[in-house]
C-alpha positions in Angstrom: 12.7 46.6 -26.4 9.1 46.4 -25.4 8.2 48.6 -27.7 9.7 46.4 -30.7 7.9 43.6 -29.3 4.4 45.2 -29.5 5.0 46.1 -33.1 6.1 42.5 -33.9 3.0 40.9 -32.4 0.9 43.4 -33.8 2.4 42.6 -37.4 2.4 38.9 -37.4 -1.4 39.3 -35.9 -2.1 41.8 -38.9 -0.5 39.3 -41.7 -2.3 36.5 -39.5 -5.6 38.4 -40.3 -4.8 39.0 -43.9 -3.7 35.5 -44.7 -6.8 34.3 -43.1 -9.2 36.8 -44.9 -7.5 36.0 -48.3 -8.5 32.0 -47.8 -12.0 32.7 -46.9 -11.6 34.6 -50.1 -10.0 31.7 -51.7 -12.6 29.4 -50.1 -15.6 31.1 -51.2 -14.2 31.5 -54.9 -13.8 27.7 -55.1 -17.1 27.0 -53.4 -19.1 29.6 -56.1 -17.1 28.0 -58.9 -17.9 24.1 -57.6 -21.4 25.5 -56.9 -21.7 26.8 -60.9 -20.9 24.1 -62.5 -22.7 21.4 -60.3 -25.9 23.8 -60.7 -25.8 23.5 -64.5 -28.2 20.5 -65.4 -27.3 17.0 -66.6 -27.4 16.9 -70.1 -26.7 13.2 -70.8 -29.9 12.2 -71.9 -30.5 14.6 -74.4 -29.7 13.2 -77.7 -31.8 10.1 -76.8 -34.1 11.5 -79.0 -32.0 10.2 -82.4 -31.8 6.4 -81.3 -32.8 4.2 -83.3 -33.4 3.9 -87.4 -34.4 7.0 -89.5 -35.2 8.0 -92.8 -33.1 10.9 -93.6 -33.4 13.6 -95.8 -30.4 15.9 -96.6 -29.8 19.5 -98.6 -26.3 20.3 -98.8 -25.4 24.0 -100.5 -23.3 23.3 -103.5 -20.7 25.6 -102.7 -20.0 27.0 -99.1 -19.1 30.9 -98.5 -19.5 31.8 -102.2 -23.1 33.0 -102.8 -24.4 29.9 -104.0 -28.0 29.5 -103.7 -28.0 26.1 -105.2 -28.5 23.3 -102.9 -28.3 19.3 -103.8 -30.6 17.0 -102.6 -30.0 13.3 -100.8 -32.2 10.6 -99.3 -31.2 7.6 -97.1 -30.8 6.2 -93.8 -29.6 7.1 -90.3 -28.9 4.6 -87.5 -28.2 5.7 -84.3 -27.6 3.5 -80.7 -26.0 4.3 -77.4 -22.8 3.6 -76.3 -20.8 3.4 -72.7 -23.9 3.4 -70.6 -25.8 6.0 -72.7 -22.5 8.5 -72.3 -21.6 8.3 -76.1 -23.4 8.0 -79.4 -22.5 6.3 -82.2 -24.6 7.3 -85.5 -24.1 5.7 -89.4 -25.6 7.5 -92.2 -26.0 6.5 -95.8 -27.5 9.2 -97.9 -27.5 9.6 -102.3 -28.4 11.6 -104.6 -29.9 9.9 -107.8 -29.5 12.4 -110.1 -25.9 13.0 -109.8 -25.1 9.2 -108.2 -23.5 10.7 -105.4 -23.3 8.4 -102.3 -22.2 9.5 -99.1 -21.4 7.6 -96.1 -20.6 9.3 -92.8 -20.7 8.1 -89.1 -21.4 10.7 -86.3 -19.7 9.7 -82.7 -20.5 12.3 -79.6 -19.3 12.1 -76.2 -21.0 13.8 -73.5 -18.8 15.3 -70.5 -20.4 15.0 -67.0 -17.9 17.4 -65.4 -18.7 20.1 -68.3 -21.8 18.8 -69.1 -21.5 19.2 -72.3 -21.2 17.4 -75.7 -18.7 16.9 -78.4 -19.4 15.5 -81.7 -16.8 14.3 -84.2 -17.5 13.7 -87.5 -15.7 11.0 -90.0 -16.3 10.6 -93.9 -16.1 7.4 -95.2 -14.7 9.4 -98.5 -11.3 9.8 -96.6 -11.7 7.6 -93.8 -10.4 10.7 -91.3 -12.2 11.4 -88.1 -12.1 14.8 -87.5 -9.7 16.3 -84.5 -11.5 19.0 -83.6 -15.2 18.6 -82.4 -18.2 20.4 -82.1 -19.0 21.4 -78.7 -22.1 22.8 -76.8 -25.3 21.6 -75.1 -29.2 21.9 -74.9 -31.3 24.4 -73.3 -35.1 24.8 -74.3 -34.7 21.8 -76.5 -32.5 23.8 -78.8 -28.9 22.1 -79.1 -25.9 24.9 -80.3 -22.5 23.2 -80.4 -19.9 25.2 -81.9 -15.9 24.9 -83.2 -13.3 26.6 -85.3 -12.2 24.7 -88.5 -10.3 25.6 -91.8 -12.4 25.5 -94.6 -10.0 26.1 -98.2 -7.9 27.8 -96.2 -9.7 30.1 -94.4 -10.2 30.3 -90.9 -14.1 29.9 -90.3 -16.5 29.4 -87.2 -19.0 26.3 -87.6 -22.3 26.0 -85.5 -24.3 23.0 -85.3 -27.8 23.9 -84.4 -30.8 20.7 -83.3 -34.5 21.7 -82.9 -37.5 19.8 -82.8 -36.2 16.8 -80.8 -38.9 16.5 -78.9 -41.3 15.8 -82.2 -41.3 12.7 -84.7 -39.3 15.2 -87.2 -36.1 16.2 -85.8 -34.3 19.1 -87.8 -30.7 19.7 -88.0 -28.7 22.7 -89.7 -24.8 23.3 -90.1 -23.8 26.9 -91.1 -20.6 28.5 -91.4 -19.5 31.9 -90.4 -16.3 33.7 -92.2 -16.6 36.7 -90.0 -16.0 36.1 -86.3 -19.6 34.9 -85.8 -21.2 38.4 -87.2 -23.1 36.4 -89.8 -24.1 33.1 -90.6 -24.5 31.2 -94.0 -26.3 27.6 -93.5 -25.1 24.7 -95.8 -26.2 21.8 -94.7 -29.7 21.1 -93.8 -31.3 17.7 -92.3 -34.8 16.3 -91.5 -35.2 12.9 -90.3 -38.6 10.6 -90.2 -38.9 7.6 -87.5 -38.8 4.6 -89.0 -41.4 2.1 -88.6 -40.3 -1.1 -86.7 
């Protein structure tokens, strides 16, 4: 009898001492993964670069993931202001093309998440009046922006990548580029560099 209850103390002590040891465990995984994401750095502030007015020149590859090498060419506008307390972006740009009297009108909305400390940016064409569903996401590191998504593009399945550098100059430049292989390579299509305006 004594013997029976030795080996029942010693057992509940034993799966006292594992439970324990597995919520330390459990504690220290939380605190590392609390501790990762409040170590990365607060990236709200860095698309205040693009507020305000802009002159805005575009080059958009006549036709995506075929081999083109022809691009068209648009000048315009691009206004840009803050929104909820500098945690959202709303940007209008008109842009044409005199040659071929194209006009387009697009407006730009990003949202930046504190808890991921990231950005998403959503893109809407006055052409169809749709805003898109899935956004570009990413952030900034070295004053290079990458925000990335998956899309359908005529029916394939392709990986987009936004790509911002030189935000810290008077000539911001932006490129868009599509990849149809899993990321392996990269085609850019849509190329922008924007001018201050004066007030």
């Amino acid at each position: 009898m004594k013997l029976h209850r030795s080996l029942l103390v010693f057992g509940l002590i034993g799966a006292s001492i594992v439970f324990l040891t597995e919520s330390v465990r459990a504690g220290h995984g939380k605190a590392n993964a609390h501790q990762s994401v409040s170590d990365k750095r607060d990236g709200q502030h860095d698309f205040d670069f693009l507020v305000g007015s802009w002159k805005f020149h575009l080059k958009r590859l006549e036709r995506r993931l075929a081999g083109s090498t022809e691009w068209m060419e648009f000048d315009g506008t691009t206004v840009c202001r803050q929104v909820l307390d500098g945690r959202a972006q709303v940007e209008e740009m008109n842009v044409d093309n005199a040659e071929k009297h194209i006009h387009i009108q697009g407006l730009a909305l990003r949202l930046y998440n504190p808890g991921s400390h990231q950005w998403s940016i959503y893109w809407a064409n006055a052409a169809d009046g749709v805003l898109e569903q899935t956004p570009m996401v990413g952030q900034f590191s070295n004053g290079r922006g990458e925000f990335y998504n998956q899309q359908v593009y005529e029916g394939r399945a392709v990986y987009a990548r936004f790509v911002w550098s030189g935000v810290s100059t008077n000539s911001p430049h932006f490129e868009q580029a599509f990849s149809a292989d899993g990321g392996k390579t990269w085609e850019t299509n849509w190329i922008t560099d924007q001018a201050r305006e004066k007030p």
